[in-house]
C-alpha positions, -999 to +999 in steps of 0.1 A: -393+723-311-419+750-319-449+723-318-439+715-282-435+747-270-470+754-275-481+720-263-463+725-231-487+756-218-514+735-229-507+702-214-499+723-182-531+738-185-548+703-188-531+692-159-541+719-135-579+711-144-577+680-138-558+680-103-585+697-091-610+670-093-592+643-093-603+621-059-613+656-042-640+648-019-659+684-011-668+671+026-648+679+054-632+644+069-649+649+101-683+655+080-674+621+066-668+595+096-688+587+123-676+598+162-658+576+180-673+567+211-663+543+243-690+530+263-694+543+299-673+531+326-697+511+347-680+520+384-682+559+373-719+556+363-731+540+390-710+561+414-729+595+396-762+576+398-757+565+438-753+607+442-715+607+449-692+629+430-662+617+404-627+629+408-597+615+384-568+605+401-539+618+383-500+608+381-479+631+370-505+651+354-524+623+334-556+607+346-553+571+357-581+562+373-613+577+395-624+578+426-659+580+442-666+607+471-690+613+494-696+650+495-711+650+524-684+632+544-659+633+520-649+597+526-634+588+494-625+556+473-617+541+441-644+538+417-638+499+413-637+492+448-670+506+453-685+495+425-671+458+439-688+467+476-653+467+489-653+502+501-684+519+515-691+557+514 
């Protein structure tokens, strides 16, 4: 009984030295993987490129799509259809 109880502070001792380096990686996970990134939504980028201006259309409070206006005469449609020539601003 006397032999473990000074093992025990020991092997406790042990054990919190090694936690510590045990598969601790010193980067930050973010550091450590690359960005996720989408590519561009063709019907935005070429509405932003013609000179128009991108609003999201939203439903209840989440963005489900975009539309293409013309500031000028603010004459508006989705980005799809114009991107299609179905709609012209």
């Amino acid at each position: 009984m006397k032999n473990m109880q000074k093992a025990l502070p020991v092997c406790m001792m042990l054990a919190m030295m090694t936690m510590g380096c045990v598969g601790h990686d010193s980067k930050h996970p973010s550091e450590t993987t690359a960005p996720v990134s989408r590519p561009a939504n063709p019907a935005v980028k070429k509405c932003l490129e013609d000179g128009y201006i991108v609003e999201p259309v939203m439903e209840n409070g989440v963005p489900v799509d975009h539309r293409c206006i013309n500031p000028e005469t603010d004459r508006a449609c989705g980005v799809w259809e114009y991107y299609r020539k179905d709609c012209a601003l």
